[in-house]
KEBA-437144 format. One line per 10 residues: their letters; for each residue y, z, x of N, C-alpha, C. Coordinates in Angstrom, 3 decimals. Layout:
N
A> Y Z X Y Z X Y Z X; ...
//
This chain:
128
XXXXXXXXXX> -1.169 0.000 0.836 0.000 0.000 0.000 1.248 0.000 0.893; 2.332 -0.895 0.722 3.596 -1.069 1.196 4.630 -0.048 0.991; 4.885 0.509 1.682 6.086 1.885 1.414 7.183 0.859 0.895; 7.896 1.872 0.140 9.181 1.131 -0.804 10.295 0.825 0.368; 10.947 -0.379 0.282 11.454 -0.605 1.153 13.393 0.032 0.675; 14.355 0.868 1.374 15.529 1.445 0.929 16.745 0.052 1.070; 17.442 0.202 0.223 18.271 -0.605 0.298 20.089 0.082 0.140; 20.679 -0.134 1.426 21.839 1.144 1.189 22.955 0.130 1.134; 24.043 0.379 0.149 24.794 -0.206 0.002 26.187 0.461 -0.136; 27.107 -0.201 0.509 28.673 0.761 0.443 29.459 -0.450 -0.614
XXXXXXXXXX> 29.908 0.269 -1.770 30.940 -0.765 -2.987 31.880 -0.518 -2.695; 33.133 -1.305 -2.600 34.485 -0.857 -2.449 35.335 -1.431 -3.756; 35.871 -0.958 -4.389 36.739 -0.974 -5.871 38.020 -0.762 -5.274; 38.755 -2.127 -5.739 40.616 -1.792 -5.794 41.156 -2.052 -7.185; 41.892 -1.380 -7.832 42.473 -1.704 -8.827 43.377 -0.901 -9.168; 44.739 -1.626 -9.930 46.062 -1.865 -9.591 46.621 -1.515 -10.713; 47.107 -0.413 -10.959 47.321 0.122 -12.190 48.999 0.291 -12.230; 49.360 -0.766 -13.754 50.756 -0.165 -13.899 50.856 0.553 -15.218; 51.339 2.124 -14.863 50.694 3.426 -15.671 52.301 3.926 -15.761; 52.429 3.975 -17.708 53.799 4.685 -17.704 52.945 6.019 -18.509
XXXXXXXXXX> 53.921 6.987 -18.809 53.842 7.857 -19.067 53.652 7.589 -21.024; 52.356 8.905 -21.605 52.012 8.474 -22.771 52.257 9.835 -23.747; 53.522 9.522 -24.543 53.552 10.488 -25.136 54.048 12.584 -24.286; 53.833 13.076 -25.038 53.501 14.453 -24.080 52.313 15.400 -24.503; 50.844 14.831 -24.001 50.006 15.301 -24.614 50.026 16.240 -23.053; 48.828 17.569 -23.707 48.386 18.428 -22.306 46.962 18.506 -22.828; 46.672 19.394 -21.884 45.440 19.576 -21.884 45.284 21.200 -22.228; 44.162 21.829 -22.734 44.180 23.221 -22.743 42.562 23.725 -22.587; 42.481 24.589 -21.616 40.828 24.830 -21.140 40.283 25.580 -22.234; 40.735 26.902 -23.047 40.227 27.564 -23.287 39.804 27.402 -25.033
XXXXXXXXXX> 40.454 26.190 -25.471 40.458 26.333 -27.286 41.071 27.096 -28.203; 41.924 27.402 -27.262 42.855 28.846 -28.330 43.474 28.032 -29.648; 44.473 29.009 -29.545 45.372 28.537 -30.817 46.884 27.456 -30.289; 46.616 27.142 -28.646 47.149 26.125 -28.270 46.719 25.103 -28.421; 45.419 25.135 -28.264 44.954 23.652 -28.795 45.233 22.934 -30.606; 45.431 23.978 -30.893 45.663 23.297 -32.321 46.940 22.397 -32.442; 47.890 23.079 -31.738 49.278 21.894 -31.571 48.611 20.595 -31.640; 49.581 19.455 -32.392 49.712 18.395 -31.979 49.730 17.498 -30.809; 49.843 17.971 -30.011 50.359 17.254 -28.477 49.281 18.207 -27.632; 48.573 19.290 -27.812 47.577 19.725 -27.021 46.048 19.840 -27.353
XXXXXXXXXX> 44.941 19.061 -25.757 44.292 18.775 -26.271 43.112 19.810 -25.865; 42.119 19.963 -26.426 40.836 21.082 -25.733 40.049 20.204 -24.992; 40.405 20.647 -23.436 39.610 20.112 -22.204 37.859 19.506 -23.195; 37.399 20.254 -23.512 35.993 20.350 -23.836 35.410 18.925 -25.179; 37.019 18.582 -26.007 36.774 17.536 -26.714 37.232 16.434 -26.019; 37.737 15.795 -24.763 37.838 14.639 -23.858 36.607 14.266 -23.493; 36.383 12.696 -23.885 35.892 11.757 -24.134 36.386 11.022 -21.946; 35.669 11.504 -21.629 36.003 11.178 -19.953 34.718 10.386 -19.448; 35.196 9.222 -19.252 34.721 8.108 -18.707 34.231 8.213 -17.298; 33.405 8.852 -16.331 33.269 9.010 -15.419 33.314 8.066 -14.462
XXXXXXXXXX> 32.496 6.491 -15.110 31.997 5.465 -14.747 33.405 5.330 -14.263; 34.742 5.483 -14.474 35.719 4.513 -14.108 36.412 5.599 -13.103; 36.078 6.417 -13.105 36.775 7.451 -11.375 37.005 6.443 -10.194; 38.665 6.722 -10.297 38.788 6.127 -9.032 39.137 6.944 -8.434; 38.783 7.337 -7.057 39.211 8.392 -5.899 40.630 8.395 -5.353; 41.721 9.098 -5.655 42.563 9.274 -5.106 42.971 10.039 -3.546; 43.910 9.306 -3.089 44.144 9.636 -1.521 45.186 10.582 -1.782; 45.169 11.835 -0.724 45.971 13.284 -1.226 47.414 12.475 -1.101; 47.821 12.047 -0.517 49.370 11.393 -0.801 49.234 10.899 -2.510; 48.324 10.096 -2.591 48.405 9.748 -4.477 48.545 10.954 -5.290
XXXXXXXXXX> 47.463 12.068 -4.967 47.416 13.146 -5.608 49.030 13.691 -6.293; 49.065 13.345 -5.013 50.568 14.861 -5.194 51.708 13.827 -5.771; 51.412 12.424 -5.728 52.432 11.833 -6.415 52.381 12.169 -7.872; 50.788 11.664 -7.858 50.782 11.530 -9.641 50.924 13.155 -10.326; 50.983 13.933 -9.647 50.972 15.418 -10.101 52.358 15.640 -9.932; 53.048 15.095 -9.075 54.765 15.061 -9.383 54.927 14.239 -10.873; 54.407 13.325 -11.283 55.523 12.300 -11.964 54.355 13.238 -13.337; 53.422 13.490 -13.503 53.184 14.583 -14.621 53.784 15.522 -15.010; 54.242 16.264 -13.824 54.967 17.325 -14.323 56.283 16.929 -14.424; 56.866 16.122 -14.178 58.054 15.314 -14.685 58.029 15.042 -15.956
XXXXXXXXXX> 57.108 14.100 -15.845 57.491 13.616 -18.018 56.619 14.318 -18.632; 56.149 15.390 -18.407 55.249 16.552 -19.015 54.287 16.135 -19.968; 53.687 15.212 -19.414 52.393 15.300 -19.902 51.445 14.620 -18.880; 50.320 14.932 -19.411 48.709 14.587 -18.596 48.379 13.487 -18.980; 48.520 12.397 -19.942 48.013 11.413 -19.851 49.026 9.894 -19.540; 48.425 9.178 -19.342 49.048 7.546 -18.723 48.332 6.559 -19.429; 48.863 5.265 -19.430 48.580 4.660 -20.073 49.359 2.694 -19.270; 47.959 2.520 -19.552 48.213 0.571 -18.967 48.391 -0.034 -19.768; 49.198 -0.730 -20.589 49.274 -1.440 -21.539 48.200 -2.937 -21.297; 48.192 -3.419 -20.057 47.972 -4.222 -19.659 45.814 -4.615 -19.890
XXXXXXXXXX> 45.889 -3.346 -20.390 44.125 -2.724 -20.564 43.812 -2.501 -21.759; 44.794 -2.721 -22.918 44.815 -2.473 -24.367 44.804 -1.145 -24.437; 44.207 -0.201 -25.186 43.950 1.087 -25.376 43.710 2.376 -24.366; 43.663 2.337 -23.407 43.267 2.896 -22.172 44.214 3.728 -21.380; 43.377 4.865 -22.130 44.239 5.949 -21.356 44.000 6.918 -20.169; 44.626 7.030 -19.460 44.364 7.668 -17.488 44.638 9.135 -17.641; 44.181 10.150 -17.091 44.144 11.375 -16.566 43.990 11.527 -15.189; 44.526 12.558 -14.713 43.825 13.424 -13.114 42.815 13.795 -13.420; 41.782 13.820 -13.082 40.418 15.007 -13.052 40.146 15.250 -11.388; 39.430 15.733 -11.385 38.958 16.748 -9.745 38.286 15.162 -9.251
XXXXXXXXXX> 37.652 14.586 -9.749 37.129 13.110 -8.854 38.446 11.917 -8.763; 39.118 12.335 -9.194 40.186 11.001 -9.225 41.012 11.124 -10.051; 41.299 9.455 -10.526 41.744 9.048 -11.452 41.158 7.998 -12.729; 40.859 8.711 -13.901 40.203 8.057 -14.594 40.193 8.308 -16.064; 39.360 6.967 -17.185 39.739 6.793 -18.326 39.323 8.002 -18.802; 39.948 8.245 -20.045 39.400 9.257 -21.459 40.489 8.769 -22.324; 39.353 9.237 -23.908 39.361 9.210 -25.219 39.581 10.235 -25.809; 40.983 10.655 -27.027 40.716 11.542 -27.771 41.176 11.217 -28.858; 41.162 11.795 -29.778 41.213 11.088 -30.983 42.698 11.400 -31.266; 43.140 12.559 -30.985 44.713 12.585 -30.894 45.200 11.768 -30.103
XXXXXXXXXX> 45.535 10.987 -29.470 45.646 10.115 -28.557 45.228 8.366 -29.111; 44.303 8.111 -29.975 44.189 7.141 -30.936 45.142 7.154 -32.155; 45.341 8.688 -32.467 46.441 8.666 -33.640 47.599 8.143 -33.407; 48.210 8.701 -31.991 49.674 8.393 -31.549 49.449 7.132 -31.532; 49.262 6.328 -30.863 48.524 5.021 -30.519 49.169 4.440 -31.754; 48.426 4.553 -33.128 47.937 3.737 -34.498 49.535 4.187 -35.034; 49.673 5.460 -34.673 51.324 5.777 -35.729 52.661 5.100 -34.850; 52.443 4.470 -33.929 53.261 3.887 -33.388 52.996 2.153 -33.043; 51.926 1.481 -33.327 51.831 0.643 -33.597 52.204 0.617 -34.968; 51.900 0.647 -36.015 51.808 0.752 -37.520 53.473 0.668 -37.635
XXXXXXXXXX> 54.076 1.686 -36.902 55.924 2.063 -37.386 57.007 1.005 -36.341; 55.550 0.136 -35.723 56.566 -0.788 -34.506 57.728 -0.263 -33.494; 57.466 1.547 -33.188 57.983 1.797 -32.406 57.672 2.073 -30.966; 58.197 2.213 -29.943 57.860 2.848 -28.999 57.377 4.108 -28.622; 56.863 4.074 -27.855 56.542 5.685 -26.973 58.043 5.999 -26.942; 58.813 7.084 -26.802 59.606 7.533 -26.035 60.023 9.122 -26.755; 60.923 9.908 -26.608 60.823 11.279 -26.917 61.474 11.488 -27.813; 62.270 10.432 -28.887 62.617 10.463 -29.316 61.212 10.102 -30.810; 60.661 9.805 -31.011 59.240 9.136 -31.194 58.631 9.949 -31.555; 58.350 10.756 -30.084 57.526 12.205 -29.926 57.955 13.227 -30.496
XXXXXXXX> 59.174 13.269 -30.917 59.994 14.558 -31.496 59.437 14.191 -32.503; 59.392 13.113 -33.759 59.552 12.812 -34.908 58.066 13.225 -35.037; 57.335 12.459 -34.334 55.833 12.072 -34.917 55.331 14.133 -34.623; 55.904 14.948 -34.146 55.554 16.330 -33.902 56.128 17.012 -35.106; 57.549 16.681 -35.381 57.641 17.399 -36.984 57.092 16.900 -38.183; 56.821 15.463 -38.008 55.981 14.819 -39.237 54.704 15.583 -39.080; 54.414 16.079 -38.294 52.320 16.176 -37.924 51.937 15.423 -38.226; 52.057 14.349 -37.781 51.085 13.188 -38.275 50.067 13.271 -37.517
//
């Protein structure tokens, strides 16, 4: 019998993301009674795409963790990708799904407006 023969392979992935800022959603670990807000989401219901982790270089890190805490929120968004929305996680940078995050999405397509905070104010006292 022929021993299995190993086959090692190194993949290299580039891709070129133009990522504005989406809304002001956060994130919240524990499920409290923060997560119930509108704009905050429970770590534990993200829909995180692992398959698409891209590894960030600590210079990226600390950028994209500057321009988060700038427009105060955790998620990004490519228009250029249709629906697709970006987070930090501990492996990178990569997609997730939440369903709050499909709402904003649909109530701002639907009203033909933009993202912007003026938007975000409204669509937070409506609760939509």
């Amino acid at each position: 019998m022929k021993p299995k023969e190993l086959l090692e392979l190194t993949l290299i992935k580039t891709v070129n993301y133009k990522l504005k800022p989406f809304g002001r959603f956060l994130f919240d670990w524990n499920n409290g009674k923060r997560a119930k807000r509108i704009n905050v989401m429970y770590i534990g219901e993200i829909d995180t795409l692992h398959d698409t982790t891209m590894p960030l270089t600590d210079e990226q890190d600390k950028m994209v963790v500057k321009l988060m805490l700038k427009h105060k929120t955790d998620v990004y968004i490519d228009d250029r990708f249709g629906n697709r929305y970006y987070t930090r996680i501990s492996g990178g940078w990569t997609e997730i799904g939440h369903k709050k995050l499909f709402n904003y999405k649909a109530y701002l397509l639907n009203n033909k407006l933009e993202d912007s905070d003026d938007t975000w104010k409204n669509y937070i006292e409506n609760n939509i």
